[in-house]
N, C-alpha and C positions, 0 to 999 in steps of 0.2 A: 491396507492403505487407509491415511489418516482422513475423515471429512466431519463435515460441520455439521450436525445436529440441534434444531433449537427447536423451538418450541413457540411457531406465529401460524396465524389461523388469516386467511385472505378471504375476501369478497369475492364473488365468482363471475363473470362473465363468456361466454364461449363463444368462440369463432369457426367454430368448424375443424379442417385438418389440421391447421396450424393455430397456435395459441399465441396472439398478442399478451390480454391479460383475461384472467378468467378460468376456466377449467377446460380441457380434454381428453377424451376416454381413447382408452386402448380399444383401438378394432381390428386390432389381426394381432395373432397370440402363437409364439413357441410352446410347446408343451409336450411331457410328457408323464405318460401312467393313463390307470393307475399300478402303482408299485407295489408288490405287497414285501409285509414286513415279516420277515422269519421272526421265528421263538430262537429267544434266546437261553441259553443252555442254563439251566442252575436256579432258573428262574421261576418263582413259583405262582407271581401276579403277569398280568397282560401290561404292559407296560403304557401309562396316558396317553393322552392326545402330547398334550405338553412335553411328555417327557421323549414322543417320538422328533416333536417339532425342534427341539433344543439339539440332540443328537445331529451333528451334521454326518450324510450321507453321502456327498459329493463335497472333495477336494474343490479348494476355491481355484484352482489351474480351470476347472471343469467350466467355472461361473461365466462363460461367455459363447452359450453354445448358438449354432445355426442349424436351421435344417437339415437332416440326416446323423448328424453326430449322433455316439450313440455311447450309454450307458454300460458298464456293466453291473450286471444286476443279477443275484443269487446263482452261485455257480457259474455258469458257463453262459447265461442269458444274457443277450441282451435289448434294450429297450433305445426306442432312434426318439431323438426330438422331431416333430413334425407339427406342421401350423392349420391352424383353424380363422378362418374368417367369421368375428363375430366380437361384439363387445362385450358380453356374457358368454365366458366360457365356461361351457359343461364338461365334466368328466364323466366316463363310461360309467356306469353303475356299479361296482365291484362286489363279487362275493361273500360272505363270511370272512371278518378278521379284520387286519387293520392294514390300510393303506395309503400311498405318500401320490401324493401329483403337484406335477412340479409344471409351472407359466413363467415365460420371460418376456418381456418385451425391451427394447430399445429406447429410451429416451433421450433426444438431440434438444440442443440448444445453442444459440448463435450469439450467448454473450454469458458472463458471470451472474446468475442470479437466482432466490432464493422461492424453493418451492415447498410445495406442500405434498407430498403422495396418498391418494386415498386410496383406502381397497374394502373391498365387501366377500361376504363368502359365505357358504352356508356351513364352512368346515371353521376349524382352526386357522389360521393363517398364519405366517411368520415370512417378513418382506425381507431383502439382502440386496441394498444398495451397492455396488460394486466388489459385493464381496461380505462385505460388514452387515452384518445386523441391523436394522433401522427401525423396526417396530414388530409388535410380538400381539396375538389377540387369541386365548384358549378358553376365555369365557363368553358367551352369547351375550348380546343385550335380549330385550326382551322378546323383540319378533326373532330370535335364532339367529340372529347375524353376527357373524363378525367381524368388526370393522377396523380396522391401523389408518392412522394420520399421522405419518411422519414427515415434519419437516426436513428438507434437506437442502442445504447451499452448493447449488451445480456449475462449475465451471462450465468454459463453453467446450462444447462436443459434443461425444454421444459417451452414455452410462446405462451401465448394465442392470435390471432391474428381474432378481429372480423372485417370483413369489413360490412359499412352500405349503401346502396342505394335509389336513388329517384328517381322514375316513377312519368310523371305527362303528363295531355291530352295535353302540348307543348311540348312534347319527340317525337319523333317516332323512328320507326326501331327496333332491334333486342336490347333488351336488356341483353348485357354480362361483364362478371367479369373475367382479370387475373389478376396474382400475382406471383411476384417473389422473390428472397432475393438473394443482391449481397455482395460479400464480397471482403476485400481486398483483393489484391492482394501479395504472399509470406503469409499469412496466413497459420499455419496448421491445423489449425482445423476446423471438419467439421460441417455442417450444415444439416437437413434432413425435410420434410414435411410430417404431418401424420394427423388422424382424430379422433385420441385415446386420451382423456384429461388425461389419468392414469400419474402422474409424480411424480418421486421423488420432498421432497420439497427441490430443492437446492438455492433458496431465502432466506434470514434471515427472510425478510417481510411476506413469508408465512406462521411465525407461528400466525396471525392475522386473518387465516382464520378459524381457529379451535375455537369453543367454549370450555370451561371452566366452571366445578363445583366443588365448595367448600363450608365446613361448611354445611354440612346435619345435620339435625335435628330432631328428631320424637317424635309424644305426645306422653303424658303423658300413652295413651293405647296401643300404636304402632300401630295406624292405619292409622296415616299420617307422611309422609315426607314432608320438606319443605328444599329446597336447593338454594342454591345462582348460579345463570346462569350469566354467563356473555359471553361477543364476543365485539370486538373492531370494529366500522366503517372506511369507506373508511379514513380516515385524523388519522387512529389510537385511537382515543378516546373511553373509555373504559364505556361500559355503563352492568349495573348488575339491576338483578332483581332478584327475588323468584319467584322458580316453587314448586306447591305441587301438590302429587301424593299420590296414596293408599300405604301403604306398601306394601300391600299382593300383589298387581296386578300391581302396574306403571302406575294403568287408572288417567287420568288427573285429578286432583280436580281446578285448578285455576293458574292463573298469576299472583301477584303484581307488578303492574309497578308505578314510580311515575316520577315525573319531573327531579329528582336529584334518582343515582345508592342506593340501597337499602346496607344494612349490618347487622350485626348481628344477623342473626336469631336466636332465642332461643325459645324454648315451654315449658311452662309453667310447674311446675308436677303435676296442676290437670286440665286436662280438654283440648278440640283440641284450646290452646288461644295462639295464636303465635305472640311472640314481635321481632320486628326489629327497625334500628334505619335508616335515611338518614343527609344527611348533606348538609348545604348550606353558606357561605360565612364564615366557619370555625364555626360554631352552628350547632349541634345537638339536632335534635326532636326523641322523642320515640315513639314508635306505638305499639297499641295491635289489632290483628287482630281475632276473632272470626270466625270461620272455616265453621262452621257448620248454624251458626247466618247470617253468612255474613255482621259484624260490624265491623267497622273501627274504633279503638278511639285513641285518641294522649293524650300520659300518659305526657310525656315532651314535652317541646318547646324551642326553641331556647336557647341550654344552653350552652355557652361557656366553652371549656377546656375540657368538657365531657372525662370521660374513659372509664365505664363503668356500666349497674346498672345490677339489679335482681329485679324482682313481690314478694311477699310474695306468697306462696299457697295460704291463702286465699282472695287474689287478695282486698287487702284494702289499702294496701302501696304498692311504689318500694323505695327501694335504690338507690342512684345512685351515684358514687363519680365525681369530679370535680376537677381538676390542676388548682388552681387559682394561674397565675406565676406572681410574683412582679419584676418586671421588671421596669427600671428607661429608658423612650425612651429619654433622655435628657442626659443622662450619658456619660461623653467623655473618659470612661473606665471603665471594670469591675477589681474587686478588689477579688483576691481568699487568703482566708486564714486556707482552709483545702481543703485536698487533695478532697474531697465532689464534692466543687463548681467545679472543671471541668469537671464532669461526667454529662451528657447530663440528663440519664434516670434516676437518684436521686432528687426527688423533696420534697423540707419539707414543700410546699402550697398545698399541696391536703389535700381536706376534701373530709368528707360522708355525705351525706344530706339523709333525707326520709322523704318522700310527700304523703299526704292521697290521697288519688284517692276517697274520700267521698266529703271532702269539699276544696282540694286542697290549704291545708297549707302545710308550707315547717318549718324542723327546721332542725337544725347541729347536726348530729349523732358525729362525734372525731372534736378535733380540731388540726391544724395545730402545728407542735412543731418540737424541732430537731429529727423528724425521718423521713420515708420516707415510707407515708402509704402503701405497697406492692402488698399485696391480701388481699383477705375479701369473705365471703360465708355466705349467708343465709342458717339455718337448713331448710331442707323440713317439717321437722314436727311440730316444736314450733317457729311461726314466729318472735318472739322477739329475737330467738339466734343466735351469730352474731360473726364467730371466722373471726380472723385476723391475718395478719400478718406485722410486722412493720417491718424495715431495719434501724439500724443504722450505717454511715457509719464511719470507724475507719482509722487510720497510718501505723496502724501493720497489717501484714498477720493476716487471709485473706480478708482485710480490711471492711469485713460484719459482723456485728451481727445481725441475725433476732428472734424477739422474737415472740413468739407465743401467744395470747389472745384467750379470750371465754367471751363474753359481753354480759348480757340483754340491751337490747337495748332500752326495754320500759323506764328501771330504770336506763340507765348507767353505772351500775356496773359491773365491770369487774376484771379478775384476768388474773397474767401474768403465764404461763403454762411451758414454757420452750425460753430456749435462745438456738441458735445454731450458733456458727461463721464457715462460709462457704461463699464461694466465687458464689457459683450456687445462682439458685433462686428458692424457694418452689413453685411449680406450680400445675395447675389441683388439690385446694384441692377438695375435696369428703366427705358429711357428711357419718360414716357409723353406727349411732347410734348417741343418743342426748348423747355420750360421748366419741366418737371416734370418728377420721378423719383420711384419709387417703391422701396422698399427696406424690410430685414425689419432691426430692431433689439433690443433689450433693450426690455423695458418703461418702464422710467423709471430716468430719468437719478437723478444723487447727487452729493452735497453732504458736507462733512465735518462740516457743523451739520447733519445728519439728525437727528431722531428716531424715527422711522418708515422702516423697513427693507422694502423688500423682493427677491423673488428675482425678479433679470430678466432670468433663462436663459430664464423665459415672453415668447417672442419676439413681436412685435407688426409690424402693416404700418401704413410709413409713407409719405405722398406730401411731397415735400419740394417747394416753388413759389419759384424764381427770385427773384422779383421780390417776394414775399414773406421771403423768408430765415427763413423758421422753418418746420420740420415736423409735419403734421398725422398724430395717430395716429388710425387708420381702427377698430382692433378692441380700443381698450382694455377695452370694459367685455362684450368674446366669451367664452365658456366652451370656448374652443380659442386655440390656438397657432401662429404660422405655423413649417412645417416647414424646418430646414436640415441639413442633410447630405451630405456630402464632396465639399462645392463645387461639388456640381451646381446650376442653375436651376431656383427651385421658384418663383419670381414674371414671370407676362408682363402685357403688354399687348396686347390684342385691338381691330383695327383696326375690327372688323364691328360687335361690340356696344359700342363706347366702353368696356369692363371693365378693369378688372385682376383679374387670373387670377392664383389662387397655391392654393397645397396648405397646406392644416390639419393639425394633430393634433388630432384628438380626438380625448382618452382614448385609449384603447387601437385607436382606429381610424384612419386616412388616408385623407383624401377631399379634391377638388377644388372650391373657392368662388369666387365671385367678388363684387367690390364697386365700387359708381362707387368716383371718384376725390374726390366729393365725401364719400363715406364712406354713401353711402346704396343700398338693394338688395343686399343682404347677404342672397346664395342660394346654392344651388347648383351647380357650376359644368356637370356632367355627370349623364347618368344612368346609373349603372353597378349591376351586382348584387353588386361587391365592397363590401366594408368595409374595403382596403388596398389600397391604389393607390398607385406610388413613381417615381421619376423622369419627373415631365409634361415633355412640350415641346409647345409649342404653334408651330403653322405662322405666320410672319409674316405671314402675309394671312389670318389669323387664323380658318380654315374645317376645320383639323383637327386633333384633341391625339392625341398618344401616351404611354402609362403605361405602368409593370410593373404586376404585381395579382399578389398569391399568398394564401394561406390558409395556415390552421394544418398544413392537410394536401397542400398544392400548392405550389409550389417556384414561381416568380415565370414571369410568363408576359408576352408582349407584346401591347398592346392599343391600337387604334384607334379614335377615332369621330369623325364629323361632329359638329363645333361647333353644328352648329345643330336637335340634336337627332336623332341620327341613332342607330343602334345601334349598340353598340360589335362591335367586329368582332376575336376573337382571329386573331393572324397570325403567332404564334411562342410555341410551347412545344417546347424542344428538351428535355424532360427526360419527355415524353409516351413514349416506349419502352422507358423503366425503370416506369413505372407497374402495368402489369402485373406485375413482379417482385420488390416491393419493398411491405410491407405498414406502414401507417400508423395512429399511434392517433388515438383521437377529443379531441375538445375541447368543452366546454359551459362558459357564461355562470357564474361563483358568484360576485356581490355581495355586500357586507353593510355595515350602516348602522353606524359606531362611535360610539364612547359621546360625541362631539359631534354626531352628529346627521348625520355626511357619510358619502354614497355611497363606498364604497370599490371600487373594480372587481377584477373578478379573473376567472381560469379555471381550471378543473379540467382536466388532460390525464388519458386513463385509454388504457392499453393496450390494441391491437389484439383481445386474446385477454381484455378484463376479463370479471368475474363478478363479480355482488354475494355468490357464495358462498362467497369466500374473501376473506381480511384480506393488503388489501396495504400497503408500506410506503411515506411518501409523503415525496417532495422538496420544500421550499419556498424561492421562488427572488423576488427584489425588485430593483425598481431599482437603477443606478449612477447617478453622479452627480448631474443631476437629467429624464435621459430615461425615460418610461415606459416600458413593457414596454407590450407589443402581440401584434398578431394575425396576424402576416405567420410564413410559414413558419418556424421556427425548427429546425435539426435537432437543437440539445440537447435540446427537447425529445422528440422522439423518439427518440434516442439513449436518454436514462433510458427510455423509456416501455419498446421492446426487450431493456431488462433489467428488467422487472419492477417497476417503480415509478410510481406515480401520480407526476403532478406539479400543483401549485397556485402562480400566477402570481399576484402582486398589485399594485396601485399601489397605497402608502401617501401619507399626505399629504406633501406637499412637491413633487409632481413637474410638469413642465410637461402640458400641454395639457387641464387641466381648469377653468381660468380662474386669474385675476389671486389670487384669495384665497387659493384650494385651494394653488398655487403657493406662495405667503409664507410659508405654515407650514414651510420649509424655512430661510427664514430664523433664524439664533440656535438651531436646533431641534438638531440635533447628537444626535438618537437618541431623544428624548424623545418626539417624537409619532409619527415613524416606525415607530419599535420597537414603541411600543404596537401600531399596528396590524397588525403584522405575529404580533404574540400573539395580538391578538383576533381574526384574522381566523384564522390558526391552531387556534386553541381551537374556536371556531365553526362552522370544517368540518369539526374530529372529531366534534363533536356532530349535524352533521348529517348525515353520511356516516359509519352505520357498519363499514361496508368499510373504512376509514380504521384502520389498526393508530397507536391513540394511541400505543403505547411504542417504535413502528418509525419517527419521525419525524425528518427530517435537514434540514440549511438551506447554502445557501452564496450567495456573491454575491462581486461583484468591485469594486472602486475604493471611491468612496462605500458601493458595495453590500457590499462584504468591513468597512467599518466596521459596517455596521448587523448583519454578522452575529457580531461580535464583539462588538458591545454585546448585542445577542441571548442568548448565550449568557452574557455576564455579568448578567442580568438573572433569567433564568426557567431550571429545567430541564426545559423542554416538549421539547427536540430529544435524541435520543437522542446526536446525531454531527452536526459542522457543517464547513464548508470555506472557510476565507478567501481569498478570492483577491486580493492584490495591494492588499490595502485600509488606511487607517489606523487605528493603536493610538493614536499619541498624538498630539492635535491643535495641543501647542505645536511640537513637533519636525514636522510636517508644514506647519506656516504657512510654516518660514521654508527649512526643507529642501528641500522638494520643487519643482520649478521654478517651480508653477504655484502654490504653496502659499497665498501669500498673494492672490494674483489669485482662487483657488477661494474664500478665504475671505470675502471680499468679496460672496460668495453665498448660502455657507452660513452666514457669521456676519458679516455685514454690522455695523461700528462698534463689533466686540467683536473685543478684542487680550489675546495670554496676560501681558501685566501689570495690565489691569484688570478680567479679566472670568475668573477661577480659577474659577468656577462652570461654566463652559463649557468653558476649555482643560485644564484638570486632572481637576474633577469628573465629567465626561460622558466621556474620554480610557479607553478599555478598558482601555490599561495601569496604573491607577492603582485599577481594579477586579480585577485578575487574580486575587488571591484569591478572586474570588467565582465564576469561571469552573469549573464543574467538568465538562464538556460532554468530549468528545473531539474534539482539534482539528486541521486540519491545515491547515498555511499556501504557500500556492504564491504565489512570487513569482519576479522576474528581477531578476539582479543589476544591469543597464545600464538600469533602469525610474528615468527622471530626477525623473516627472510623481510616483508616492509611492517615495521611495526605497525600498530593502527595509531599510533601518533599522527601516520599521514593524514587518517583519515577526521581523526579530534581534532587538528590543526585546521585543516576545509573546514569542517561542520561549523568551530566557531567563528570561524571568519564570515562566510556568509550570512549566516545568522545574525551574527553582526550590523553586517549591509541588509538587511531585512529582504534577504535571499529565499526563492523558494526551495530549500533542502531537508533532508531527512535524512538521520545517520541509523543504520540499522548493525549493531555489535555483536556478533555470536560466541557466548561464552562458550572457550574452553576450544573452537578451533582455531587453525593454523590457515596457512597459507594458501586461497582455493576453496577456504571452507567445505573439505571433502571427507571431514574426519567422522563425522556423523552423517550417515545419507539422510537423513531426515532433514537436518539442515542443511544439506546442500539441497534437497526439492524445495527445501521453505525459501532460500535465499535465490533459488529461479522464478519460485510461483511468485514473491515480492515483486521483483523485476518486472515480471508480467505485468500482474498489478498496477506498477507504476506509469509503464505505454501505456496500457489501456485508457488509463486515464487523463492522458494529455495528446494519445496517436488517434485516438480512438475514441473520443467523448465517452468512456464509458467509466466512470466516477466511484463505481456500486463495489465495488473489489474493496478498491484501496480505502476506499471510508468506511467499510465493515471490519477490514483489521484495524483502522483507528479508533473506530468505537470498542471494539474488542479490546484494544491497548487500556483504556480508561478506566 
């Protein structure tokens, strides 16, 4: 993890336990040894002090130990950390040879600021600020000591502080360790020394120490799971594998590791035969793993453009399709002549291929033509049947047609089933009979003689019948939404109970339902004690589901249950041995009814360490696009909470899964009703909370969510400091700019265009209000973000600047949408954020004018 290192010497003053400004000694010490150092093999000198100190012996996972952890150490031994009270720690006297003793202590701090670390010792020494290196001392001054003064710049929280030592039969004397931390001087903030690693995460970089699972999967009998693991190393690099476990029990069945992160797992629906796919130099290989066999086979290899395939049942083909992009790398310009070509995720070069897995011939299942192959599903039971879905794209709202197919695949014949023009995408289809499919779509189709708009990103379940050729929507008139998210299956069909099985949003919650297919018995689907439950798979013999489930304060976990009522059975929480170390704030329900009369949902986050006796300063944070905010672990939230800030969550009107209505108001709305509630929901919790510092209040949001919060602050000055992330200023330049511009708008502003409709693309457009902006702003975008260019955000920055605004444009080369392409920059463009509350929520200035002197 990345930290600041400089090189400043402070004037000392001491206060005792706690440190205004001045210096403070460690008086109670983890520690342990001493350790001795084996010979190593081959080797014909004793190896230095230096060269022992350089050598690291514990993995930086290890770097945060508490009392009783323990060590392994030369063979089968091991060595436990344990604490000494004292501010001169002495180590045992050790035998002949050379040996390592290792002190930690804790260093807390209740705001951003810059220290100095001293250490003494009668050995060698070498310190490790959180991991890192920080100073290094192998040679004595003249009375035998060794001393390190490393400066270091501490966020607020607690930081890990290991110091390392070396005994060696040229040492003698007493071997001992102090430590202190000095701080500036006129400093207010204090500093403290403890032995407890328990900390809030107030680091961005801390959320790299939590592992991560997604995309469970379970055979065909429900009696394995297979899940994607993943954890980021010390340089952030992300590396993923598959874990499998029993359903019924969590007992371990196996690891796949390979040289390159694994993906897609998928199980087959007969038999425990689990395919995943890896990837290397932009080629994708396929794998089929046999569970039980313990066989590895590679069904694909090296196939460029890969999207995705499917096995037949009876495992003698797969499908696979392919984006073969015609691309001229000589071209000294692209050339667009339908509105098509500048939409990124419309491709008319994808084919389907199927390959025997007998004699490994390949032929072209469709071929390439003006549409844009969409989805595709092989039937479980007749492997020749092959429905699809095609996109073509059009001029006029809502510029999709997708038609629906059902193809033998042996013979090629195929028939077109239904056309639907809608702006959504058919997702999660589900065979549910070789004459029915079930599938999640937009809510209602559109027409360019509309008058009546609505938003139909509120996804609805549809069963499509054969022989019928038209689709029946199952949940139009629900006050939930069917859930889709990065292409996992959130819709099955259950053999047991004739159901179909799919995941909701409600509101701020996720949960399991199910409904015939005639659209009737609309319950249920499980009984769980979560309120967010995330990637189901349900077993093709339809007797076992598996989900994730996390909380506001639990980081996702894997779960089990009997279909037919059974209790859910937790059988993977790999993030349960950081729990202990790692302190989380609370979360409670704040509603409120707005001035039309609708539920607005919301939650208050409060820090680990609240008191209703002091005024804290609070963050307020709203939807993107048109997905709600939720209940599932989030660590921005607690990130803010770690530094001191209340947070409050809200779904304004417009957002999916609060029904068909609540949804529409997003349509033509472009600030007007959202904003509103985001003031009055605002206004209403300072009134009711008041702990709640009214004049410490801050906003920020991203995409969608970064416009509302620049209409926000051109509207009202209830926020002291607000943060745009990546969002729209001006909605004529975004319609036609931005990749998706006018496709989004077809959502947001459904039959309203910036030549007839100036009320909407100019009047409600932030940039055309920017005199009214008097708020402090700061705009984080990436310059390669197709989806809203950063034009939005060069358009802001020079307007205000302009109006002799307080604002700050921050541009991160070379990412995209989210700035999540590099995790480095996406910690840099939280800890800015931070930064910038701090210094207008929070009087606390020392951040954000350290990276500006740093910028000079």
């Amino acid at each position: 993890m990345t930290k600041h290192f400089s090189l400043l010497f402070w004037a000392v003053l001491f206060f005792g336990g706690s440190l205004i400004a001045g210096e403070v000694a460690v008086q109670k010490w983890l520690y342990i040894g001493p350790l001795p150092i084996q010979k190593v093999a081959f080797s014909d000198s004793v190896p230095t002090a230096e060269q022992i100190l350089t050598q690291r012996y514990l993995t930086k996972e290890r770097y945060w130990p508490m009392e009783r952890d323990y060590v392994s150490w030369m063979r089968d031994e091991r060595a436990n950390w344990l604490i000494k009270q004292d501010s001169i720690l002495a180590f045992a006297d050790p035998s002949r040879g050379e040996f390592i003793g290792y002190a930690a202590a804790y260093l807390t701090t209740d705001r951003w600021q810059e220290l100095t670390i001293k250490a003494r010792s009668t050995r060698p020494i070498l310190l490790y600020i959180e991991g890192e290196e920080a100073g290094k001392c192998a040679k004595a001054n003249e009375q035998g000591v060794y001393e390190i003064s490393a400066d270091y710049t501490a966020h607020t929280g607690k930081h890990t502080l290991i110091f390392k030592t070396v005994d060696a039969d040229t040492l003698s004397g007493e071997w001992t360790l102090s430590a202190r931390a000095a701080v500036e001087e006129g400093c207010e903030g204090t500093v403290a020394w403890d032995v407890a690693p328990a900390r809030a995460p107030a680091y961005y970089g801390d959320y790299a120490m939590f592992e991560q699972l997604t995309r469970p999967t379970i055979s065909s009998d429900g009696k394995y799971v297979a899940v994607l693991r993943s954890k980021r190393d010390d340089e952030y690099k992300k590396h993923t594998w598959i874990e499998i476990v029993e359903a019924a029990t969590g007992r371990h069945v196996e690891t796949l590791r390979m040289e390159t992160s694994l993906s897609n797992p998928q199980f087959l629906e007969v038999g425990p035969m689990l395919t995943f796919t890896t990837a290397k130099d932009g080629k994708t290989t396929m794998w089929m793993y046999a569970i039980e066999a313990h066989e590895l086979t590679k069904l694909l290899e090296d196939i460029e453009g890969f999207q995705r395939a499917q096995v037949t049942s009876n495992r003698k083909f797969v499908y696979y399709e392919v984006e073969e992009e015609d691309s001229n790398d000589d071209a000294t310009y692209t050339l667009y002549q339908r509105i098509s070509d500048k939409v990124t995720d419309y491709n008319e070069h994808k084919r389907l291929y199927v390959k025997s897995l007998a004699d490994g011939s390949v032929r072209p299942v469709t071929e390439p033509g003006s549409y844009d192959l969409f989805n595709w599903k092989l039937s479980p039971r007749r492997n020749e049947q092959l429905f699809m879905v095609r996109s073509l794209q059009k001029s006029v709202r809502p510029y999709s047609d997708y038609e629906f197919w059902v193809f033998d695949a042996a013979s090629g014949n195929g028939r077109l089933l239904e056309t639907r023009p809608n702006i959504e995408y058919p997702v999660c289809l589900t065979w549910i009979s070789d004459n029915e499919i079930a599938y999640a779509f937009g809510s209602h189709d559109a027409d360019p003689t509309d008058t009546v708009f609505h938003n139909a990103s509120n996804l609805n379940l549809y069963v499509l019948n054969f022989e019928e050729g038209k689709s029946r929507n199952l949940t139009a008139h629900e006050n939930f939404a069917v859930a889709d998210e990065d292409g996992h299956q959130r819709i099955y069909w259950n053999p047991k109970d004739k159901m179909i099985w799919f995941q909701a949003v409600v509101g701020g919650h996720r949960q399991m339902m199910k409904i015939a297919p005639s659209g009737e018995r609309l319950r249920p689907a499980i009984k769980t004690r979560h309120d967010y439950i995330d990637y189901p798979s349900l077993s093709a013999d339809g007797t076992t589901i598996t989900y994730l489930a996390s909380s506001s304060t639990h980081w996702e976990m894997l779960y089990s249950q009997n279909t037919k009522g059974g209790t859910e059975q937790r059988i993977l929480d790999i993030n349960q041995d950081l729990y202990g170390k790692v302190v989380f704030g609370n979360v409670q329900e704040w509603d409120f009814v707005n001035e039309d009369g609708l539920l607005i949902d919301g939650w208050l986050h409060t820090p680990a360490n609240f008191s209703m006796d002091k005024q804290w300063p609070l963050i307020v944070y709203f939807y993107g696009g048109v997905s709600p905010r939720d209940i599932r672990f989030y660590f921005t939230y607690q990130w803010w909470l770690a530094n001191g800030y209340c947070v409050y969550v809200l779904n304004p009107v417009g957002c999916a899964g609060y029904g068909q209505e609540f949804a529409d108001l997003h349509a033509n709305d472009w600030g007007l009703l959202a904003t509103r509630d985001v003031i009055e929901g605002t206004t209403k919790i300072l009134e009711a909370k008041p702990f709640l510092d009214r004049g410490k209040v801050g906003s920020y949001g991203g995409s969608y969510g970064g416009f509302v919060t620049l209409d926000l602050v051109s509207r009202t000055d209830l926020f002291a400091a607000a943060a745009d992330m990546y969002g729209i200023s001006n909605i004529t330049s975004y319609f036609g700019g931005g990749t998706w511009g006018h496709w989004y708008s077809e959502i947001a502003s459904p039959g309203s265009f910036p030549w007839s409709d100036r009320d909407i693309y100019v009047d409600r457009s932030p940039l055309y209000n920017a005199d009214k902006i008097h708020t402090p702003l700061l705009l984080l975008h990436g310059d390669a973000d197709d989806n809203v260019p950063p034009v939005e955000s060069d358009q802001m920055f020079a307007a205000l600047q302009l109006l002799g605004q307080d604002v700050v444009y921050a541009k991160f080369h070379g990412e995209g949408h989210g700035i999540v392409g590099k995790f480095e920059n996406y910690i840099e463009h939280r800890e800015m954020m931070l930064e910038w509350f701090d210094k207008y929520l929070k009087d606390q200035p020392e951040a954000w004018e350290a990276r500006l002197e740093k910028e000079k």
